[in-house]
C-alpha positions in Angstrom: 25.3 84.9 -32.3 23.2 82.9 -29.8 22.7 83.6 -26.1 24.4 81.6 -23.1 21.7 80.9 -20.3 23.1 80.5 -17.0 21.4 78.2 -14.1 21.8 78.3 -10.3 20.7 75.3 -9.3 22.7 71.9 -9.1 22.1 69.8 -12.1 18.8 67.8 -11.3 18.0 64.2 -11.6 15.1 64.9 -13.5 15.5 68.0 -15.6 12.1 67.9 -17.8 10.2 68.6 -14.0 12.0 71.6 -13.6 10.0 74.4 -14.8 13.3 77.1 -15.1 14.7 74.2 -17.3 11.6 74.0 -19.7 11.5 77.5 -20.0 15.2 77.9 -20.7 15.0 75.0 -23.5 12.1 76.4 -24.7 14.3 79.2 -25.6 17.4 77.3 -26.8 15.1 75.7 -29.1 14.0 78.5 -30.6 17.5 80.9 -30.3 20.0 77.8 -29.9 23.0 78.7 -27.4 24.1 76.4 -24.1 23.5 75.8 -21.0 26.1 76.6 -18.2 25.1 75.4 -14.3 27.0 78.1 -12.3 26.4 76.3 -8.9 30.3 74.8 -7.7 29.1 72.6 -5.4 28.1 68.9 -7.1 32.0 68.7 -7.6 33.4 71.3 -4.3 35.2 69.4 -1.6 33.7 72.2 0.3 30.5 74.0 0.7 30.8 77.1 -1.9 28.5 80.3 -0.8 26.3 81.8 -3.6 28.6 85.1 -3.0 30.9 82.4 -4.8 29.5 80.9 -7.5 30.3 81.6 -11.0 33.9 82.5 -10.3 34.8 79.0 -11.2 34.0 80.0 -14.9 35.3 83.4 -15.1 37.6 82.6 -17.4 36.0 80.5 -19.4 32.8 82.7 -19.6 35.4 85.8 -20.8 36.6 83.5 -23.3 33.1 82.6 -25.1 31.8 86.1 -24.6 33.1 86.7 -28.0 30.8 83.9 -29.6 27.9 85.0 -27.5 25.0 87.7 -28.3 24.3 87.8 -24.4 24.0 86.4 -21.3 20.6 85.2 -20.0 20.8 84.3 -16.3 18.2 82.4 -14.3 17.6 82.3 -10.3 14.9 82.1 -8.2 15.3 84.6 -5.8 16.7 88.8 -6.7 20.2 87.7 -5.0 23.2 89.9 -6.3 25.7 87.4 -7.9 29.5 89.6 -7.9 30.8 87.3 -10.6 28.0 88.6 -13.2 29.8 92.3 -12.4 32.7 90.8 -14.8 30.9 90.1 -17.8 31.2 92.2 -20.7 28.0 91.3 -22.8 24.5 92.3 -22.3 23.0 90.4 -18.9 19.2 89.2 -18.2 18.8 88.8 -15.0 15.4 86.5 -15.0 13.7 86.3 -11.4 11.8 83.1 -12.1 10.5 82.7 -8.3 8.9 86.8 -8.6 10.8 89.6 -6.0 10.2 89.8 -2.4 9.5 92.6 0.0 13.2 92.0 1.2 16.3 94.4 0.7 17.8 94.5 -2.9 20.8 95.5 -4.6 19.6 98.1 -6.8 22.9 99.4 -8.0 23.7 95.6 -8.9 20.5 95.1 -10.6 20.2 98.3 -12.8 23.5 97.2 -14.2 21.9 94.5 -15.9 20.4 95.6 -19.0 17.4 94.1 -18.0 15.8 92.4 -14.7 12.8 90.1 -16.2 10.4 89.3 -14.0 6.9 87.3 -15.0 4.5 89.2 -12.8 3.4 92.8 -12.2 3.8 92.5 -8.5 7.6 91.8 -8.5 7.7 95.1 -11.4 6.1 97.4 -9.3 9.0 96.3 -6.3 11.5 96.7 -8.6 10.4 100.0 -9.5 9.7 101.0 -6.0 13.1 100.2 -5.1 14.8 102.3 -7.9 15.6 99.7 -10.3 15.2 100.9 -13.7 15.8 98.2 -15.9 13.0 95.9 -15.2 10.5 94.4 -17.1 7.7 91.9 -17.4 8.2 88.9 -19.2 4.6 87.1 -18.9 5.7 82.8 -19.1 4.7 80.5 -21.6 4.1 77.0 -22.2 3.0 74.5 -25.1 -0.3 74.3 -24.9 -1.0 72.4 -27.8 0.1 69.4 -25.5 -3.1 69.4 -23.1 -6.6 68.6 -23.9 -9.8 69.2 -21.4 -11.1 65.9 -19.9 -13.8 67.2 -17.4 -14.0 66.0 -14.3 -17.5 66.8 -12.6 -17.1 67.3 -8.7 -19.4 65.2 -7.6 -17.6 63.5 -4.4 -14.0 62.7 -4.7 -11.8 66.2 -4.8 -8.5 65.7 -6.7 -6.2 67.8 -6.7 -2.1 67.8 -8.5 0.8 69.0 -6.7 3.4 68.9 -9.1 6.1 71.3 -6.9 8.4 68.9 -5.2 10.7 70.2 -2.4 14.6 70.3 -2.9 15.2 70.5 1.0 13.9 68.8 4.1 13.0 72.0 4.8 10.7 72.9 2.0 7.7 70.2 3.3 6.8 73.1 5.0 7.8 76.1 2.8 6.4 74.8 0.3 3.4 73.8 2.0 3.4 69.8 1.6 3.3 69.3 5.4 0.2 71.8 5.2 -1.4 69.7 2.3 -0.7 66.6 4.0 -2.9 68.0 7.2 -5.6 69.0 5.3 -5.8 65.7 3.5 -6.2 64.2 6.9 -9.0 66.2 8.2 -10.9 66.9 4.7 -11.4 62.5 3.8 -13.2 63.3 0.4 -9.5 65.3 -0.9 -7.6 63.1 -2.8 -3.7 64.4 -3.9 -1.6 63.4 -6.2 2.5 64.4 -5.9 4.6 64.6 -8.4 8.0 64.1 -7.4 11.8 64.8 -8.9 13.8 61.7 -7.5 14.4 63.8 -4.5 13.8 62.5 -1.1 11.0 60.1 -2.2 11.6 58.5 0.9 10.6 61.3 3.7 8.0 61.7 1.4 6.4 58.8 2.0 7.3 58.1 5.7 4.9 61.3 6.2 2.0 59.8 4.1 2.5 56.7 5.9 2.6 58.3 9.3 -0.4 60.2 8.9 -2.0 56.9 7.4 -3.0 58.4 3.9 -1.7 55.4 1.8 -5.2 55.7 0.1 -5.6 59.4 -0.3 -1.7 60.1 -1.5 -0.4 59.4 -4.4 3.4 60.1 -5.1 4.4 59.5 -8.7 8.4 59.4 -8.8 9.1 58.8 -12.6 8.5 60.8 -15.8 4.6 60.5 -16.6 2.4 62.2 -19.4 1.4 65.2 -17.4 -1.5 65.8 -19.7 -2.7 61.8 -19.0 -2.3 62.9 -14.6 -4.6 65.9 -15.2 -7.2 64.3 -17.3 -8.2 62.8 -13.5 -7.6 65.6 -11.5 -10.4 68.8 -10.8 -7.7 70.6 -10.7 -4.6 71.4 -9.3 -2.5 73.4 -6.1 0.8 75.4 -5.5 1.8 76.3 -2.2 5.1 78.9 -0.8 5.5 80.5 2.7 7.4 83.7 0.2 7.9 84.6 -3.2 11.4 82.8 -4.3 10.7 79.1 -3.7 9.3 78.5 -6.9 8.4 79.8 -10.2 6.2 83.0 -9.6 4.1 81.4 -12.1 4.5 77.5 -11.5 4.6 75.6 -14.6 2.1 73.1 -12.6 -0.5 75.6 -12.9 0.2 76.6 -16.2 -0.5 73.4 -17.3 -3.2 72.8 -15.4 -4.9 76.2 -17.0 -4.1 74.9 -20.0 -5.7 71.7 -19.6 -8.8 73.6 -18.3 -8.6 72.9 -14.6 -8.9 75.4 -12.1 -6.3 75.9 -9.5 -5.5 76.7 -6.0 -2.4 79.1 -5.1 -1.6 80.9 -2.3 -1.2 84.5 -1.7 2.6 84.9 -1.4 3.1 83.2 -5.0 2.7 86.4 -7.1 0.2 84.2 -9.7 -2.4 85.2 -7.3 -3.0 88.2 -8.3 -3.7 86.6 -11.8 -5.5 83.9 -10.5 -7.7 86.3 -8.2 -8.6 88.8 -11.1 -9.7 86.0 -13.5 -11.5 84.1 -11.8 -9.3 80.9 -13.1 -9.7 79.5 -9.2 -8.9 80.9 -5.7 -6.5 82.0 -3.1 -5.3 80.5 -0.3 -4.3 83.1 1.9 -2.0 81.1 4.4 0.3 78.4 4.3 -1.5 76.3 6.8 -4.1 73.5 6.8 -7.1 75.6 7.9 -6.4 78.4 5.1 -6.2 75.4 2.5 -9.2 73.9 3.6 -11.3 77.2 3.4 -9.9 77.6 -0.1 -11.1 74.2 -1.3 -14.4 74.5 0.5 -14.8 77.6 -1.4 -13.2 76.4 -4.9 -15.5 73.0 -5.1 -18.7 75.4 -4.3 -18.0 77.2 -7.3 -16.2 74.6 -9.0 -18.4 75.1 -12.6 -17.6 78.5 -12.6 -13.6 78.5 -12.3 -13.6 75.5 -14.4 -15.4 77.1 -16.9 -12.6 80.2 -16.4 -9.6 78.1 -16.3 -10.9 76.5 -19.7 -11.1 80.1 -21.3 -7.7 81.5 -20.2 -4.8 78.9 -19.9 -4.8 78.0 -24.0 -5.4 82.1 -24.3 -2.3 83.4 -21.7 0.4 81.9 -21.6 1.1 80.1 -24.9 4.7 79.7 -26.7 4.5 82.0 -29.3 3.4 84.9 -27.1 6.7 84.0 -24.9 9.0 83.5 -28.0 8.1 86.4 -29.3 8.4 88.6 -26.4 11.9 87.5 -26.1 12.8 88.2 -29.4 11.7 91.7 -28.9 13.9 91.8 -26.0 16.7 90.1 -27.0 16.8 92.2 -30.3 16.6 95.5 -28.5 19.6 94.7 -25.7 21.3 93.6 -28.8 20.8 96.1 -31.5 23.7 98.5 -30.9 26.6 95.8 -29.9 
C-alpha cells in the first residue's frame, strides 16, 4: 500500500519552486500515493489557527487509512499538530526547515514513529530534548539535470537567490531586504531572484527604490534553473532562524550540483555542511555588513570553493541516495503492521 504525504502550506501558484513539493513528488514518483494540503484556510470564511488544521479531514483521513501504508507529513517548523494524535497508521513527521532552539513537544513528537530531520544539528536537539524517534534523513535532488558552466570571477559577482518570501514580512527574515543593501553598497554584486508569483510587485518597488534596476534581476515565471546558473558564480540563502525554509534549500542543492559555490548563513542548519566542506562560506548575520564580509571572503577564494562545490554536490545529495534511504525507513515503520 502507498503512503499519503501531508502538506501545511496553502496550495502555491507555482508548485515546481517549492522545494518541500519536489521532494514530496520525488517520492510519489517513486512510492506513488497522494497529496493532501492540510491548511483550511484557501476556502475558510475565517482565519483557521494551525492548532486547527487537519481536523477538516479527520474523517476522511480515518476512512483512507485502510488503503494507506503510512502517513508522511511535511512542515517547516517542529509545531505539534493535535489532529495527527487521531491517526491510526504509522506517522513521519519531516521537519523540512531543521529544529530550533525553541520549546518542543516531546511527548507529541516521540509518538510519531519517526521525526525526520535533514541535518545533524536539528538531531542532536531532538535528542537533547528527549525525543527518541528521530532521525536523519540527508535530501536529495536530480543531479543528472545540471552541468558545470564556469564562470571565472573576474569583475562582475553574480549571485542566485532562488528563496522567495511568502509574507511581507519575510524581506527581512529571509534576508532579501539585507541582500538588497548590500547590492547597493557592494556595485560589482549582481543578483538574480527567483520568484513564485508572490508579491512580485513589493518586490520590485524595493529594487526600484533603492535604484538597482541594473544590478536586480527578478525572474517571475518558470525558467530552466540549470540555464540561470550556467551565469551565475554562485549562489545565496539567507533566514533570521531555522524554520523559514528548507534546512537544506533546494537552491543550494542545485547550485552544488551545478558546481557553484554558495553563501548561507549561520542559522540555516546547511552551514555546518557548507562550513566543513569547504563548498563556500558562512554568513554569520542576517544583515548587510555580515553578507558583505562573506562575499569579500567567498570571491578571494572563489577557485578554491568552486573547485569544492564541483566535487560534492553530484556526490551528496543525489536521488538514489534519498530514495533509498526512505525505502529503508519506510520498510522498517512498516514491517510489523
Amino acid at each position: 500500500m502507498p503512503p499519503l504525504y501531508h502538506f501545511t502550506v496553502l496550495p502555491p501558484k507555482m508548485p515546481e519552486a517549492v522545494a518541500e513539493l519536489q521532494e514530496i513528488n520525488m517520492l510519489r514518483g517513486h512510492f506513488g500515493g497522494d497529496l493532501w494540503y492540510i491548511n483550511p484556510n484557501q476556502h475558510s470564511p475565517m482565519y483557521v489557527p494551525r492548532l486547527l488544521f487537519g481536523f477538516q479531514l479527520l474523517g476522511k483521513l480515518r476512512r483512507a487509512e485502510a488503503q494507506l501504508s503510512l502517513h508522511h507529513f511535511y512542515n517547516p517548523d517542529a509545531f505539534a499538530f493535535p489532529f495527527l494524535r487521531w491517526l491510526k497508521k504509522p506517522i513521519i513527521y519531516a521537519v523540512s526547515g531543521g529544529v530550533g532552539e525553541g520549546r518542543l513537544n516531546t511527548a507529541f513528537f516521540n509518538r510519531m514513529a519517526a521525526v525526520a530531520v535533514p541535518d545533524e544539528r536539528s538531531l542532536r536537539r531532538l535528542q537533547a530534548r528527549g525525543v527518541t524517534t528521530g532521525v536523519q534523513m540527508r535530501p536529495g535532488i536530480d543531479t543528472t539535470r545540471f552541468r558545470h558552466h564556469p564562470q571565472p570571477l573576474t569583475g562582475e559577482i553574480r549571485l542566485l537567490m532562488a528563496s522567495a518570501p511568502w509574507t511581507e514580512a519575510q524581506f527581512a527574515s529571509k534576508g532579501i531586504d539585507a541582500l538588497l543593501e548590500a547590492v547597493a553598497r557592494l556595485p560589482r554584486l549582481h543578483l538574480t531572484f527567483l520568484w513564485r508569483g508572490v508579491l512580485e510587485e513589493a518586490m520590485c518597488a524595493r529594487v526600484k527604490r533603492l535604484n538597482l534596476q541594473d544590478r536586480v534581476t527578478v525572474i517571475n515565471r518558470r525558467v530552466d534553473v540549470n540555464a540561470v546558473l550556467a551565469e551565475m558564480h554562485g549562489a545565496v540563502a539567507l533566514a533570521n532562524r531555522p524554520g523559514i525554509m528548507k534546512a537544506y534549500p533546494h537552491s543550494l542543492l542545485d547550485a552544488l550540483a551545478a558546481g557553484k559555490p554558495v553563501l548561507v548563513n549561520r542559522a540555516i542548519p546547511m552551514a555546518d555542511y557548507v562550513e566543513a566542506s569547504g563548498c563556500g562560506v558562512v554568513i554569520e548575520e542576517v544583515n548587510a555588513e555580515s553578507v558583505l564580509a562573506a562575499v569579500a571572503k567567498w570571491s578571494g577564494q572563489y577557485a578554491q570553493v568552486a573547485e569544492t562545490a564541483r566535487t560534492v554536490g553530484q556526490r551528496d545529495f543525489s536521488q538514489r541516495q534519498f530514495i533509498n534511504a526512505y525505502e529503508k525507513l519506510y520498510a522498517r515503520l512498516t514491517s510489523n503492521k
